[in-house]
BAPA-143780 format. One record per atom (N, C-alpha, C): residue in three letters; residue number from 1; chain; atom name; x, y, z. Coordinates in steps of 0.05 Angstrom, whole numbers, plus 5000, padded with zeros to 4 digits. Layout:
residues N
+--------+-----+--------+-------+------+------+------+
! residu ! num ! chaine ! atome !    x !    y !    z !
+--------+-----+--------+-------+------+------+------+
!    ALA ! NUM !      A !    CA !    X !    Y !    Z !
...
+--------+-----+--------+-------+------+------+------+
***
This chain:
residues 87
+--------+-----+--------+-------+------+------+------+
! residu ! num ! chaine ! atome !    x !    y !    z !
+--------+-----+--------+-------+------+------+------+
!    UNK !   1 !      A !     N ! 3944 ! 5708 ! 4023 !
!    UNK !   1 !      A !    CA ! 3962 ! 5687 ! 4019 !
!    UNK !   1 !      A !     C ! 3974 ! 5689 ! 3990 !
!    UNK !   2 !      A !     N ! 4006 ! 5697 ! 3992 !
!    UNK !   2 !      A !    CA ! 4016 ! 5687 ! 3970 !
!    UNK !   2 !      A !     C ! 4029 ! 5662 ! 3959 !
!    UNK !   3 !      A !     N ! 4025 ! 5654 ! 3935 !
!    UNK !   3 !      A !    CA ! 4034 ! 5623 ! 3929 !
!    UNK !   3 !      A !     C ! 4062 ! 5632 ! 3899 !
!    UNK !   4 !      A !     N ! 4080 ! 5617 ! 3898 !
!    UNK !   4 !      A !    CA ! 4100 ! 5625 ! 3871 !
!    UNK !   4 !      A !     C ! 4086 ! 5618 ! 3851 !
!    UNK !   5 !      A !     N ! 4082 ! 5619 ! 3831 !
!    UNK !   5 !      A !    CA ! 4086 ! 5601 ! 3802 !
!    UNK !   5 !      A !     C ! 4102 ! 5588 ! 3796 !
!    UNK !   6 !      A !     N ! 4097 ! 5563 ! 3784 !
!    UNK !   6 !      A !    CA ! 4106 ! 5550 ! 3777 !
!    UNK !   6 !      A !     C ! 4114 ! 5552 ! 3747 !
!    UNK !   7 !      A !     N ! 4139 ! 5544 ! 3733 !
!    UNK !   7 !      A !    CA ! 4149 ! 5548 ! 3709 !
!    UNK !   7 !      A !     C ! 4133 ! 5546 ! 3693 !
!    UNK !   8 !      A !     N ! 4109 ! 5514 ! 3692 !
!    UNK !   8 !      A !    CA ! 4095 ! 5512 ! 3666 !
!    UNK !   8 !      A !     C ! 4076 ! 5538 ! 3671 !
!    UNK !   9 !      A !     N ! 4070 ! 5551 ! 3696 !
!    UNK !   9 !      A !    CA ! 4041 ! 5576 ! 3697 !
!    UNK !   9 !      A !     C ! 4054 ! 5595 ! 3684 !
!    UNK !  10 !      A !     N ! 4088 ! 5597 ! 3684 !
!    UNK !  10 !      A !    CA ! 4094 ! 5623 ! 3674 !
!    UNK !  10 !      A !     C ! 4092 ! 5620 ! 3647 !
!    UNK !  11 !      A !     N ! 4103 ! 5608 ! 3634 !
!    UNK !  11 !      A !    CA ! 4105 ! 5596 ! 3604 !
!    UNK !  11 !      A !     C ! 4077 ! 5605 ! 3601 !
!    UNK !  12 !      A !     N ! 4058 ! 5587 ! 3610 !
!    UNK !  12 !      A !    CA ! 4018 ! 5584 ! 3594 !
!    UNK !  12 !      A !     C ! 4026 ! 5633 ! 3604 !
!    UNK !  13 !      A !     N ! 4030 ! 5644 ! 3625 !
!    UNK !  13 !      A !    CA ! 4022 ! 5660 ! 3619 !
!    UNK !  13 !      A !     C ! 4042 ! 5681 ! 3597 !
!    UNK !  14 !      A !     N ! 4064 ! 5678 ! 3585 !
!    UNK !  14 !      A !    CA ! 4080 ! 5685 ! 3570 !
!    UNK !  14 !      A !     C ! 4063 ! 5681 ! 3549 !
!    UNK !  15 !      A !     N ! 4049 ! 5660 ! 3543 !
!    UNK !  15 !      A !    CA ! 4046 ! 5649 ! 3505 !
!    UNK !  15 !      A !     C ! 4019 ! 5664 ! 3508 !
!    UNK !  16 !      A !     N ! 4005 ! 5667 ! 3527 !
!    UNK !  16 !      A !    CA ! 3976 ! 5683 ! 3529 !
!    UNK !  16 !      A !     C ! 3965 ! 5697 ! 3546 !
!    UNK !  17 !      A !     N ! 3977 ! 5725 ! 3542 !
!    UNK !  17 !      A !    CA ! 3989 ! 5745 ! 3567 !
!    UNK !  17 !      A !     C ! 3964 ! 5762 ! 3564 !
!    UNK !  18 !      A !     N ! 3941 ! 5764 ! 3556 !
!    UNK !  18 !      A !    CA ! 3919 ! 5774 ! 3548 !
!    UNK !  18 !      A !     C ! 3896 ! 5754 ! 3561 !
!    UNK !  19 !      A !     N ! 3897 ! 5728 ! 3567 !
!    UNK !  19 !      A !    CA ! 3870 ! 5709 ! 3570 !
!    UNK !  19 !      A !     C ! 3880 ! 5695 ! 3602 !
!    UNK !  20 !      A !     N ! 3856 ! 5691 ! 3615 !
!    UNK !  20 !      A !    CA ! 3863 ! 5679 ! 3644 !
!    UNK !  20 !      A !     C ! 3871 ! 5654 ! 3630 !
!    UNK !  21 !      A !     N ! 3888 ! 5644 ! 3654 !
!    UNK !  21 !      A !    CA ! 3894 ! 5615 ! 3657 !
!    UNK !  21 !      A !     C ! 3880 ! 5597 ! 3669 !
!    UNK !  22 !      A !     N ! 3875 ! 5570 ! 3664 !
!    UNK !  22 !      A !    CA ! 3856 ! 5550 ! 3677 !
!    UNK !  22 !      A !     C ! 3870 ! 5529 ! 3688 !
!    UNK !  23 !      A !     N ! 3872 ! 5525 ! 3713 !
!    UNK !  23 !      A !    CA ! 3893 ! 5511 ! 3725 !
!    UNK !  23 !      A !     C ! 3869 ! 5490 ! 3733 !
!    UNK !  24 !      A !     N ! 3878 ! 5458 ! 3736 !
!    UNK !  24 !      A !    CA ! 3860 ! 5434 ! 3741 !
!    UNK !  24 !      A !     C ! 3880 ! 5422 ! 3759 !
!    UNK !  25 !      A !     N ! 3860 ! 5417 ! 3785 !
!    UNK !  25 !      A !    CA ! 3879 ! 5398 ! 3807 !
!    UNK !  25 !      A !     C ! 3872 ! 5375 ! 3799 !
!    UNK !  26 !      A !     N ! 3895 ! 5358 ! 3801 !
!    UNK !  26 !      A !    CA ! 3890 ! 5330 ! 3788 !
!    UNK !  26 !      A !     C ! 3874 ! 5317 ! 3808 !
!    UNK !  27 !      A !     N ! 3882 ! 5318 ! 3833 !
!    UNK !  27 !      A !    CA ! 3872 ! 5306 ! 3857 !
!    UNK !  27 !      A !     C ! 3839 ! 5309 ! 3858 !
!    UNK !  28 !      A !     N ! 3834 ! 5338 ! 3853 !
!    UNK !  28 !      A !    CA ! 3799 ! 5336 ! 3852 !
!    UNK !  28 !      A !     C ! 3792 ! 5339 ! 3825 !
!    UNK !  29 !      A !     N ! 3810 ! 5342 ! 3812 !
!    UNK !  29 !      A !    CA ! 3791 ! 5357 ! 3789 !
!    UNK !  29 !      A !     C ! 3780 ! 5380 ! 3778 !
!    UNK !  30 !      A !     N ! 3786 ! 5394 ! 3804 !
!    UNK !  30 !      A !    CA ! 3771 ! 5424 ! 3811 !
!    UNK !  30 !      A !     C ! 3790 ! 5438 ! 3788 !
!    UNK !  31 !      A !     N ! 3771 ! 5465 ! 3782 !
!    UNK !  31 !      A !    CA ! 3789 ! 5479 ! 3762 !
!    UNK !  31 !      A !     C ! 3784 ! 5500 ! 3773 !
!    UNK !  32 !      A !     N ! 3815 ! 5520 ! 3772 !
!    UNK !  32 !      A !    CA ! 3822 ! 5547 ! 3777 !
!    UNK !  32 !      A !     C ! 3824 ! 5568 ! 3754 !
!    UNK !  33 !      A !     N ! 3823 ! 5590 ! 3762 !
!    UNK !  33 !      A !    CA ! 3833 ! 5612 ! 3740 !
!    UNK !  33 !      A !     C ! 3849 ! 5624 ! 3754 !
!    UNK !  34 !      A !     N ! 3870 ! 5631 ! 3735 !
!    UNK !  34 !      A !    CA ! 3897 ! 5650 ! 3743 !
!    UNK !  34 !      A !     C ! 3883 ! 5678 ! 3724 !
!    UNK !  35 !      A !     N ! 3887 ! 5702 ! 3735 !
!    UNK !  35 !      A !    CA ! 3879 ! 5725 ! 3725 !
!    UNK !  35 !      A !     C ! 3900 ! 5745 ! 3735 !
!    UNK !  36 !      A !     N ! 3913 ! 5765 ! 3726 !
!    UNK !  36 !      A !    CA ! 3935 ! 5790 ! 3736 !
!    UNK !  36 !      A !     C ! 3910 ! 5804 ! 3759 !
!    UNK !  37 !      A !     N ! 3931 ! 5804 ! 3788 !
!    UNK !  37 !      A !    CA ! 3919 ! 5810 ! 3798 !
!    UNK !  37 !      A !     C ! 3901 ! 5848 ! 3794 !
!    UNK !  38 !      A !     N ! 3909 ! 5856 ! 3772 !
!    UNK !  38 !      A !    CA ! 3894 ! 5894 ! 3759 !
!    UNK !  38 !      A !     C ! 3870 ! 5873 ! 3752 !
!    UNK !  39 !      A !     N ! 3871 ! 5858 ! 3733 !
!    UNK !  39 !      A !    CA ! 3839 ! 5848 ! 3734 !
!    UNK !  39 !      A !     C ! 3816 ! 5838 ! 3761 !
!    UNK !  40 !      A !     N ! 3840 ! 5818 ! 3772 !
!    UNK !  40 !      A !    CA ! 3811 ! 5814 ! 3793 !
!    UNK !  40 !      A !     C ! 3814 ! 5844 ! 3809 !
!    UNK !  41 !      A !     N ! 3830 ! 5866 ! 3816 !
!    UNK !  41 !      A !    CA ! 3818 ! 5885 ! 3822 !
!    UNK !  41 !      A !     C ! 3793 ! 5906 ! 3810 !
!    UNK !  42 !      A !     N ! 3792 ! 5904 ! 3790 !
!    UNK !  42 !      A !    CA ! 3763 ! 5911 ! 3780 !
!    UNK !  42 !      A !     C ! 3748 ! 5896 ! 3780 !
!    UNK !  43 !      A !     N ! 3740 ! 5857 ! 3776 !
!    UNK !  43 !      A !    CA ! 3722 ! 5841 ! 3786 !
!    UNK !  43 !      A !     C ! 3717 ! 5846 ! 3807 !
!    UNK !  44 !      A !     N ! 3730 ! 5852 ! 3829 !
!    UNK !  44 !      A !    CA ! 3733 ! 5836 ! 3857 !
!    UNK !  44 !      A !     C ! 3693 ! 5846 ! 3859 !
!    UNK !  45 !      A !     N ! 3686 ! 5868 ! 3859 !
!    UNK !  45 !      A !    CA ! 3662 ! 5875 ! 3881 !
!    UNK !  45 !      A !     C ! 3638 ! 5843 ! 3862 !
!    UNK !  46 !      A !     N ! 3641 ! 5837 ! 3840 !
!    UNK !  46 !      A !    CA ! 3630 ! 5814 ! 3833 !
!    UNK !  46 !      A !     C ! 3631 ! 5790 ! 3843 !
!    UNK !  47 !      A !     N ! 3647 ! 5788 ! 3866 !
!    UNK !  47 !      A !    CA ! 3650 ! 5766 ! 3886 !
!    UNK !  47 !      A !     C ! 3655 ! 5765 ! 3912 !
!    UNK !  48 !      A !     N ! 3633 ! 5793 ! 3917 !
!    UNK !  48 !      A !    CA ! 3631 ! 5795 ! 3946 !
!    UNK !  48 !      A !     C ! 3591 ! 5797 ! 3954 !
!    UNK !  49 !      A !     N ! 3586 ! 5797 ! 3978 !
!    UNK !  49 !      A !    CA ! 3554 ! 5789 ! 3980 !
!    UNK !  49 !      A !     C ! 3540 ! 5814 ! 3992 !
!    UNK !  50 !      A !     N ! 3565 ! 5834 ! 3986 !
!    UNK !  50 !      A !    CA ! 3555 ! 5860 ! 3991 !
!    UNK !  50 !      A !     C ! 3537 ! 5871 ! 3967 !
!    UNK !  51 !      A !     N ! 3515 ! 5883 ! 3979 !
!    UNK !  51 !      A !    CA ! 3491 ! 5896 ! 3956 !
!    UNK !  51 !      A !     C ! 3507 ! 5920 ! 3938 !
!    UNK !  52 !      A !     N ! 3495 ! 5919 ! 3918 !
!    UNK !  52 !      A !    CA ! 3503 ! 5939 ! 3900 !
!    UNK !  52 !      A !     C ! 3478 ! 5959 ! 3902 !
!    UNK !  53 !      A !     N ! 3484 ! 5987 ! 3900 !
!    UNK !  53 !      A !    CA ! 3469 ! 6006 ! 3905 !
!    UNK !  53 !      A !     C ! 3475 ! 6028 ! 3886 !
!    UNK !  54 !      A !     N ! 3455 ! 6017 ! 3859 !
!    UNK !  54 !      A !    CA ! 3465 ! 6028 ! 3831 !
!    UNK !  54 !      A !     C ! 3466 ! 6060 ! 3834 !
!    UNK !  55 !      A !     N ! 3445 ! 6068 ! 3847 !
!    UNK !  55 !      A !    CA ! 3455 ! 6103 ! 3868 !
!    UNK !  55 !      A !     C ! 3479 ! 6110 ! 3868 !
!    UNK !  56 !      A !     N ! 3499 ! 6097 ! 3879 !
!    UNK !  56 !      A !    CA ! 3525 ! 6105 ! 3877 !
!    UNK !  56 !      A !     C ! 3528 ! 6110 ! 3859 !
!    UNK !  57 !      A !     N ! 3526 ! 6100 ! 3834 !
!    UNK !  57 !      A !    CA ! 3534 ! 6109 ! 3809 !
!    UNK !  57 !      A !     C ! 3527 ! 6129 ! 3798 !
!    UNK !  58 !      A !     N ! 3503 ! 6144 ! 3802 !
!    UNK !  58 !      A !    CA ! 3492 ! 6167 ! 3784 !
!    UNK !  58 !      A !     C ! 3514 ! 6190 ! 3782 !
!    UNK !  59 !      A !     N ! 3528 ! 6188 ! 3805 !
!    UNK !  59 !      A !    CA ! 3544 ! 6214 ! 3798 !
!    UNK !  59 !      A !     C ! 3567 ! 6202 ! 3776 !
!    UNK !  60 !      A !     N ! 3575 ! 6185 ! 3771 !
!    UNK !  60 !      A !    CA ! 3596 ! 6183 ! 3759 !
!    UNK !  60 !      A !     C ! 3581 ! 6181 ! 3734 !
!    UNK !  61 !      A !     N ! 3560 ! 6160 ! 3726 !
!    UNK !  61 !      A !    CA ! 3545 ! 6166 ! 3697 !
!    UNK !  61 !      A !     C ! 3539 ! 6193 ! 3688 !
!    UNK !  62 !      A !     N ! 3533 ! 6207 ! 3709 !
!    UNK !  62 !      A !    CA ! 3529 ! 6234 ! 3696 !
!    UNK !  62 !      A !     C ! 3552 ! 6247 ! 3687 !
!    UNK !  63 !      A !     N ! 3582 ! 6237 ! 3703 !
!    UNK !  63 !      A !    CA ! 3599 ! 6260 ! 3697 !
!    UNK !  63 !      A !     C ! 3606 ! 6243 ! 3670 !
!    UNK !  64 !      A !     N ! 3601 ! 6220 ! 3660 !
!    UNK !  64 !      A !    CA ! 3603 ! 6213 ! 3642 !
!    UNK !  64 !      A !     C ! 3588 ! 6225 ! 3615 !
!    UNK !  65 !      A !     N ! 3557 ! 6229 ! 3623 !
!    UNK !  65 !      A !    CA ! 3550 ! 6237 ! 3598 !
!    UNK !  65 !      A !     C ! 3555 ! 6274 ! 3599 !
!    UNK !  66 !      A !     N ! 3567 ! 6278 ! 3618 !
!    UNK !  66 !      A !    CA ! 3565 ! 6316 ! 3614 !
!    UNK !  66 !      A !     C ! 3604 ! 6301 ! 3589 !
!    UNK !  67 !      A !     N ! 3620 ! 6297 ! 3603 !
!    UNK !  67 !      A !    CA ! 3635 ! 6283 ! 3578 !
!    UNK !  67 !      A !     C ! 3646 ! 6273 ! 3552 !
!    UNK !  68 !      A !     N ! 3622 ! 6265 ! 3547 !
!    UNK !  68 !      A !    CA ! 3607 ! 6255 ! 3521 !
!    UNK !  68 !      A !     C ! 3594 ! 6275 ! 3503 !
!    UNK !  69 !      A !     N ! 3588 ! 6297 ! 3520 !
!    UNK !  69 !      A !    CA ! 3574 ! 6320 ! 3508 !
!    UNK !  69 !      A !     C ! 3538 ! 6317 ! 3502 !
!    UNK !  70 !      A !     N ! 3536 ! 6302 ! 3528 !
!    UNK !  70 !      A !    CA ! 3504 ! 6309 ! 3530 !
!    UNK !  70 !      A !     C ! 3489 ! 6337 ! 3542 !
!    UNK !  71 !      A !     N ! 3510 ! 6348 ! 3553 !
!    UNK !  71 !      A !    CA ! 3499 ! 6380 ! 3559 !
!    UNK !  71 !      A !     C ! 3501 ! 6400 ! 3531 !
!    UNK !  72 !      A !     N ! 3501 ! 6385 ! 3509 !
!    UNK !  72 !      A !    CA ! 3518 ! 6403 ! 3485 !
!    UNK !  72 !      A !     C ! 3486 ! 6426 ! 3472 !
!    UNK !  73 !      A !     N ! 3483 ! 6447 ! 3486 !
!    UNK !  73 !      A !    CA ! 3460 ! 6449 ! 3464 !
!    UNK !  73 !      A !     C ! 3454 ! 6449 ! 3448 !
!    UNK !  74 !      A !     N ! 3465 ! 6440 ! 3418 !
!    UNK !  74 !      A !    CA ! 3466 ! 6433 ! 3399 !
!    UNK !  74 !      A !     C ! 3437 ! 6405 ! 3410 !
!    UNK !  75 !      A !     N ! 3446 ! 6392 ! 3423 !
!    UNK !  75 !      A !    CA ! 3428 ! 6372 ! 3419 !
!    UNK !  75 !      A !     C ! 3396 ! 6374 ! 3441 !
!    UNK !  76 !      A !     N ! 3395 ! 6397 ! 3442 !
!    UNK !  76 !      A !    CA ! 3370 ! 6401 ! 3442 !
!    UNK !  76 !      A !     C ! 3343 ! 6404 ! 3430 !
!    UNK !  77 !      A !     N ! 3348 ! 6404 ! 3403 !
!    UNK !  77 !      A !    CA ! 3338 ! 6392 ! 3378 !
!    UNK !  77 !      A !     C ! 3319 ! 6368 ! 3385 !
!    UNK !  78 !      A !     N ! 3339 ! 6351 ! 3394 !
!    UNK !  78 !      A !    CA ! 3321 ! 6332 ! 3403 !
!    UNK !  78 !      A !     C ! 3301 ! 6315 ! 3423 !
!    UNK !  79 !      A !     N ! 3295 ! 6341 ! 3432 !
!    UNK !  79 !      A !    CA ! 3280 ! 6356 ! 3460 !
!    UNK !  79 !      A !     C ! 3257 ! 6359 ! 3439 !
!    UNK !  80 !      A !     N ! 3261 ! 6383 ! 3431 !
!    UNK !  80 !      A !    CA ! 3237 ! 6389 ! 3411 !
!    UNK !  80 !      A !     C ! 3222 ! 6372 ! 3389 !
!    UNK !  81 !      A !     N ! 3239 ! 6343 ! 3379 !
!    UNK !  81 !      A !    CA ! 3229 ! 6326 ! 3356 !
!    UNK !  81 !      A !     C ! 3219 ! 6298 ! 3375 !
!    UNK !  82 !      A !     N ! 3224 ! 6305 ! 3402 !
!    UNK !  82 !      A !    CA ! 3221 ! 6270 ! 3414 !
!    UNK !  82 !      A !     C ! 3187 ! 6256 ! 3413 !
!    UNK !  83 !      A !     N ! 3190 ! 6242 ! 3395 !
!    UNK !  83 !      A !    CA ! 3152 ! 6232 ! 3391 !
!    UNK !  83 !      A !     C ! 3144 ! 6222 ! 3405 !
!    UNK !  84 !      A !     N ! 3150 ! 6221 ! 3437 !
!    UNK !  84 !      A !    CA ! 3134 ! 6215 ! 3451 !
!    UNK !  84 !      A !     C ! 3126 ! 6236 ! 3464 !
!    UNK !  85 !      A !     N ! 3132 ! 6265 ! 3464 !
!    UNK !  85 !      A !    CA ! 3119 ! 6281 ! 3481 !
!    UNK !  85 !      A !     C ! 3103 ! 6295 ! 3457 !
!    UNK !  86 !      A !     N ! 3074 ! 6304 ! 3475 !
!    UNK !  86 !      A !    CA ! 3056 ! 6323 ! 3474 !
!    UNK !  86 !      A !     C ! 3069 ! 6348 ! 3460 !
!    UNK !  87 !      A !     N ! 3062 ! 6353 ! 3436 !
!    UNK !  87 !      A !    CA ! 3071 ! 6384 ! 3425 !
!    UNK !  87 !      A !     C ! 3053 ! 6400 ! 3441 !
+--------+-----+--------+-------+------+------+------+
***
């Protein structure tokens, strides 16, 4: 469901085009947030009752730290100084 904006929502989002908006129905009281819909597409899986299955992620953390330069042998150094292992 799409709904228009209204002039004062465009205005509040012109003067603060960086922060959600907080919309209050007078009738209940209830309060809304206006957010660009690119943001709630990266929230969205935070408001669904589907399980997260941090598994999925390993591959992408990894390709993250290969990246970062955690494969770098240079830092294998710190393989050999780590005080918790047994020399």
């Amino acid at each position: 469901m799409t709904i228009e904006l209204t002039e004062s929502q465009r205005q509040a989002i012109r003067e603060h085009p960086a922060s959600p908006i907080v919309l209050r129905d007078p009738a209940t009281e209830a309060r809304y947030v206006l957010i660009p819909a690119q943001m709630y597409g990266r929230m969205r899986a935070l408001f669904t009752d589907d399980a997260f299955a941090v598994e999925e992620a390993y591959a992408l953390m990894d390709q993250v730290a290969m990246n970062e330069g955690w494969n770098d042998p240079a830092l294998d150094a710190y393989e050999r100084v780590d005080p918790r292992k047994k020399q």
